[in-house]
N, C-alpha and C positions, 0 to 999 in steps of 0.2 A: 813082787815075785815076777820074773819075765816071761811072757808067755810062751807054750809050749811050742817050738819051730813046724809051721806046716808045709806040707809040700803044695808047691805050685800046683795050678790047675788050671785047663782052660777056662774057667770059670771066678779066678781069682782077681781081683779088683785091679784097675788103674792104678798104680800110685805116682802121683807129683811129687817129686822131691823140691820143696821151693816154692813159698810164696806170696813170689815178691808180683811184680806185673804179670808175668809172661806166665810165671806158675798159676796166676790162679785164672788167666787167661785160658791156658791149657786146661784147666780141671773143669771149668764151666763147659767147653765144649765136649770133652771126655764124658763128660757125666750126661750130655742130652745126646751124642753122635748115635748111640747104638738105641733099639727099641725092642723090646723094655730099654729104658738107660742103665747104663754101665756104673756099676758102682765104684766110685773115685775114691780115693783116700790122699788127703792131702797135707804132705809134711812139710813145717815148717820149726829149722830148727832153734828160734828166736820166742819169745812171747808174745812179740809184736809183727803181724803179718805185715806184709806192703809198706815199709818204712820208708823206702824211697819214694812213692807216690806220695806219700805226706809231706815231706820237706821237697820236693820239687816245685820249681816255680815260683819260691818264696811263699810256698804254704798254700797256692794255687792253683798246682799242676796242670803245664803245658803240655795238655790231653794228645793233642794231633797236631803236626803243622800245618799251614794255609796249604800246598803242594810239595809233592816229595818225586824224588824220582832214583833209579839207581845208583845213579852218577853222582849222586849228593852222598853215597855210603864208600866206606875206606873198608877195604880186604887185602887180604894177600891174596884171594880167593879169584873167581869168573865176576865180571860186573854181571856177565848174562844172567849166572847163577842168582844175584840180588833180585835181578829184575824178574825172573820167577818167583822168586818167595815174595815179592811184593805185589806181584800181579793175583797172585792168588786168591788175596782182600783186598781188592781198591780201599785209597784210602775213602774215598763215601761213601761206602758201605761199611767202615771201621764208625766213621760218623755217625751214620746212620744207626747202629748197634746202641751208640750209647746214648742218643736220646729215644730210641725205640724201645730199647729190650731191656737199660739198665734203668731209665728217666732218669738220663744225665745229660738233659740240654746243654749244647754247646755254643758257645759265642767267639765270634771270630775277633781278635783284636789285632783291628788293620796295620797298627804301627810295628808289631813284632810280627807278625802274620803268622799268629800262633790260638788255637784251639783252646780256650780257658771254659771249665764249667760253667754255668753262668750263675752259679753261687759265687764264684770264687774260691771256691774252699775245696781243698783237696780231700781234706775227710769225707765229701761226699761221693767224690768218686771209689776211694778206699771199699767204703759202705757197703756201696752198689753192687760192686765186685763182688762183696762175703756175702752181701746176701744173696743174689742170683745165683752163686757155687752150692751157698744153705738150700735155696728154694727148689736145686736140680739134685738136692740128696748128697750133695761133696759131705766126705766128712774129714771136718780141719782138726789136724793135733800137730797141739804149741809143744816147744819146748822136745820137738822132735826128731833129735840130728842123727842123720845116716850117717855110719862107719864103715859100710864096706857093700858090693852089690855083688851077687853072687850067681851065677845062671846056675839052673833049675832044671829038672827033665823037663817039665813043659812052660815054663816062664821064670821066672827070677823072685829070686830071696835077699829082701830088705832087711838089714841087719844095723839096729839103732846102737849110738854109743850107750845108750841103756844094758842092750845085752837081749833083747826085745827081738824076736826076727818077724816078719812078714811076709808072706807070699804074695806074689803079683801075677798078673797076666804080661803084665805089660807095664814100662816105667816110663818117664815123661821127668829128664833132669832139669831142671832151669834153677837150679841156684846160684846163677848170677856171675860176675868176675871179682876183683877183687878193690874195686872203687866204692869209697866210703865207709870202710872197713866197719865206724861205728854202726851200723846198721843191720850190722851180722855177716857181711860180705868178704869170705875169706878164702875162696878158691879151692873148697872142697871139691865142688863138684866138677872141676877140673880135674882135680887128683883121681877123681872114679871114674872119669874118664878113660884117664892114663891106663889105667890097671886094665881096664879092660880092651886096651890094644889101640887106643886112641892116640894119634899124637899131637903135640899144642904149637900152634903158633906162638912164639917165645910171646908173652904178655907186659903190656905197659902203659900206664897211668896215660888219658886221652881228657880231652876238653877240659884241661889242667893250666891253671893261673902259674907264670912264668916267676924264673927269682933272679935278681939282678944284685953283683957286690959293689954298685954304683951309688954310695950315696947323696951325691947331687940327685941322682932319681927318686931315691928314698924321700926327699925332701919334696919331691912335687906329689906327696900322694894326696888321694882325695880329687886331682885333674880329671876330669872324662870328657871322651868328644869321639865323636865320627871318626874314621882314617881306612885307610887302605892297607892291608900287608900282604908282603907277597914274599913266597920261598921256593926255592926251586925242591922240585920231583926227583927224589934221587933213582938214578938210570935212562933220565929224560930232560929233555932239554926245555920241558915246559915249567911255567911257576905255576903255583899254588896258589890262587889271590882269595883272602878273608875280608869280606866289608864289612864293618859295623862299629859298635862303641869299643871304644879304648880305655879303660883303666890304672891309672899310675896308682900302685899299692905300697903300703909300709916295708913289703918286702921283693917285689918287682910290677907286674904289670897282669892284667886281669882282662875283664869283658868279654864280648861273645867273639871280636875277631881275633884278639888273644887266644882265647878257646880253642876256636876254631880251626888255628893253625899248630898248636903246640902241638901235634902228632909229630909234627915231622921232627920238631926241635927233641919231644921224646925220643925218637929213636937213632935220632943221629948222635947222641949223645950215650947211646946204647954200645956207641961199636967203636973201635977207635979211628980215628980220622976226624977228619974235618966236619965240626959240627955245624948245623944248617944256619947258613945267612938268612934272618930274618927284615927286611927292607920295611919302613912305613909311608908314607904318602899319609901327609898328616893334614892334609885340606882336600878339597876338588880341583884342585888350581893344579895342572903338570908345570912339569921343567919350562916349558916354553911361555906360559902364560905367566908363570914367575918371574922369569926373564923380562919380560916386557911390562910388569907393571914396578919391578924394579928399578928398572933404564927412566921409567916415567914420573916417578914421583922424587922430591926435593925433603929434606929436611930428614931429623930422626927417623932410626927404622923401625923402631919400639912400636911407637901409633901406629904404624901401617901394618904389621904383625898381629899387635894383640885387635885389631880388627877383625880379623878370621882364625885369630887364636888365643885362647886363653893366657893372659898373660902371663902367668908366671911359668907355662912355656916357653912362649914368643920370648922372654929373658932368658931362657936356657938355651934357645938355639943361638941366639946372638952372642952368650958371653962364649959356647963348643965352636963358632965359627969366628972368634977372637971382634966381633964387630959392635961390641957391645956400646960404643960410643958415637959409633960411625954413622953419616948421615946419606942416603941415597945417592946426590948429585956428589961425592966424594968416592962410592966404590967403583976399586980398579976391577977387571973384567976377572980377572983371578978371586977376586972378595965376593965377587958376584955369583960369581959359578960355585962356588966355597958352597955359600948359604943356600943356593938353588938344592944343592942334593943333600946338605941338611932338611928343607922341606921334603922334598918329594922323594930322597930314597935313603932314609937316614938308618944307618944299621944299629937295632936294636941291638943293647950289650946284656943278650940275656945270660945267665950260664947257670940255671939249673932250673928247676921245677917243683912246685910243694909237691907230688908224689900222691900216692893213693887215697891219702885223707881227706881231697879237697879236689879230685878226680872227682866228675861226672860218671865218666863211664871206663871199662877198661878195652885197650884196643888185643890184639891178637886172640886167641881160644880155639878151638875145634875147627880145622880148618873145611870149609864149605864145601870138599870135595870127598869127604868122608862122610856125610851125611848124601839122603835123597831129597832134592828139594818139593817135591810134591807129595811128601811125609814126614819128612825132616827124620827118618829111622835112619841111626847110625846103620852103617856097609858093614861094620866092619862085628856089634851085635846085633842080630834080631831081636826083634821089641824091644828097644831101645831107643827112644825120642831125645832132641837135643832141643834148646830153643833159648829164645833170647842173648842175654849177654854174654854167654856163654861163647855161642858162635865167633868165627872173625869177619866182625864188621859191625861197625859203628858209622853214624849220622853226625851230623852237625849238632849244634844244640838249638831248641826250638820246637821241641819234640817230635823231633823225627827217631830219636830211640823210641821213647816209648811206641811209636808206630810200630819200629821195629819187633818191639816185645809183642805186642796185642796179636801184631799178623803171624808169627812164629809160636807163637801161644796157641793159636786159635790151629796152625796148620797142625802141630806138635798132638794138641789134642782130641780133633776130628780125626786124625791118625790111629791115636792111641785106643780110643774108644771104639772103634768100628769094629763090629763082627771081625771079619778081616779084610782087614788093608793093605796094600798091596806090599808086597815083599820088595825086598831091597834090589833083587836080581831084574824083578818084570818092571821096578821104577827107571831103575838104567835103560833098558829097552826101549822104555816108552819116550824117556829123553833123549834119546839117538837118533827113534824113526821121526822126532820132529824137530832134531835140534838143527837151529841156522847156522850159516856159511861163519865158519871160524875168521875170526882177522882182529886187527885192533879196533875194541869196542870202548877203549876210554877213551870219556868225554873228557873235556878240557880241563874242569877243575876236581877229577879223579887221583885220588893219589894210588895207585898198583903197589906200592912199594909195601 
């Protein structure tokens, strides 16, 4: 039978809708901000809390990155604005959090220069989480999905697809975007957004493995190595450059600098026109030093290729630039130049994307200009907190989202719990009487777009 609807009250609990990182992120601090602490209520509408911290990392979760900075995050939004919300928890003091307050030691692994538990095990982080939210009074209920949010004469009425309503003082959304859908993620809290006078930065599948109807490429999967990509910025004359592993997959092309670039190939692919040229640099050798160990060496070009490239690459670029037989002291200057931008600037034939199932994370949501960054209370309701993946802007992968969630959790939260916090009106003020000289603040491998 669903319980009987009460009316808000100043007095009426926190509730988190979500929780995933950022939601119970949010509710741990929510639940200690105020003293006495604030009673938190935290809904999660899955049976399984925090599914993405369990499968992140290959079951390791990459807790923090080695260093983060703005300029590593994609918005439609202010970079200044990121750099506020990120200033607000350094990330050593996000560090610092989880082997102090949760005893979730962390180890730095130099090769990715990423943040791993020093279990390994993401269950433990998971753990820490519920129980620090348990130990500060949160009280978690599964299986508990919001249908609709309602304002209230003095806070807001949570209204479950049960039929179930709840009073609130004050509400804290982070249910997420809509990447990895198996995991519960479906852009509800987008949608509650909307209703309540929110508007969305159109949304799209980010840090997303590419799909190619190449199948010569098909046939190289299982290849990995190093490379360079680079795409140009659209409304800017600048590229885009992603270093790291490369992936040749059964159905296109994978890895973190794959990853890491496919935003732009999502959204050019979004609009009609011309979809983003993707370029690889598939050694450290440029055009010029190619050139010149080309002109220098005699015989097959096979062996001198699969020296700094896996062979059954180094076969593919030679039979795409027709020189599959040809020997060094034999190419003309046109065969030369051919093969040179095959290495170093070879345009990927991608043409589409796996989509939200195989998505990281999702890029556009609540655009950064509609929230206060030093509350993260939507402008547009009071007592209303946004956070996490929800926002627009996303990191690289390496866990710089989860940063993102922890420090937007954490601000979301101290927010939400606080006697009171500062209103929407007095946070504008307070960012104007100290905001810096406007001008172009993208760094070089920003994408504005």
């Amino acid at each position: 039978m669903p319980e009987k609807e009460q009316e808000s009250t100043g007095d009426a609990p926190v509730v988190v809708i979500g929780a995933g990182a950022a939601g119970l992120m949010a509710a741990i601090f929510a639940a200690q901000a105020a003293q006495p602490p604030a009673e938190v209520v935290l809904l999660e509408a899955t049976d399984r809390p925090g599914q993405k911290i369990l499968i992140s990392g290959g079951g390791r979760c990459n807790v923090l990155p080695e260093r983060a900075a703005a300029s590593d995050f994609h918005t439609d939004g202010s970079p200044n604005t990121v750099r506020k919300i990120l200033d607000a928890w350094p990330l050593d003091e996000v560090k610092d959090f989880f082997g102090r307050d949760l005893g979730v030691p962390l180890v730095l692994e130099a090769d990715s220069a990423k943040y791993f538990p020093a279990s390994n095990r993401s269950r433990m982080v998971l753990d820490a989480l519920l129980r620090a939210a348990a130990e500060r009074g949160v009280t978690l209920r599964r299986g508990a999905r919001v249908s609709a949010l309602d304002r209230a004469d003095r806070g807001w009425t949570v209204r479950l697809a049960s039929g179930e309503a709840l009073a609130a003082g004050r509400v804290v959304l982070a249910t997420g975007g809509l990447s990895v859908p198996a995991t519960g993620s479906d852009g509800s809290g987008l949608a509650l957004a909307r209703t309540l006078g929110h508007s969305i930065v159109p949304t799209y599948p980010a840090l997303v493995p590419l799909t190619t109807d190449r199948s010569d490429h098909h046939a190289l999967a299982g290849i990995s190595l190093p490379v360079t990509l680079s795409a140009p910025v659209p409304g800017s004359k600048r590229l885009y450059q992603a270093r790291g592993g490369f992936l040749f997959t059964h159905r296109g092309y994978s890895g973190p600098a794959v990853l890491n670039v496919s935003h732009l190939a999502v959204r050019s692919a979004q609009v009609i026109g011309p979809r983003t040229l993707i370029s690889v640099q598939w050694t450290d050798l440029g055009a010029i030093a190619w050139d010149a160990l080309l002109r220098s060496r005699r015989g097959p070009l096979l062996p001198l290729l699969r020296d700094v490239l896996p062979e059954r690459l180094a076969q593919q670029l030679l039979v795409e630039a027709g020189l599959a037989e040809a020997e060094g002291s034999q190419l003309r200057r046109e065969d030369r130049g051919q093969l040179v931008e095959l290495l170093t600037r070879y345009d990927l034939p991608w043409t589409g994307h796996e989509g939200y199932r195989t998505a990281e994370v999702t890029g556009g949501g609540i655009p950064l200009n509609e929230v206060s960054p030093a509350t993260l209370e939507s402008r547009l309701a009071r007592g209303l907190h946004l956070c996490g993946e929800m926002l627009d802007a996303f990191g690289p992968i390496g866990g710089f989202n989860f940063l993102w969630a922890w420090v937007t959790g954490k601000i979301a939260g101290d927010a939400a719990g606080s006697p009171e916090p500062p209103e929407p009106e007095e946070a504008v003020a307070a960012e104007e009487a100290g905001a810096e000289p406007t001008g172009d603040e993208t760094a070089e491998n920003e994408d504005p777009a």
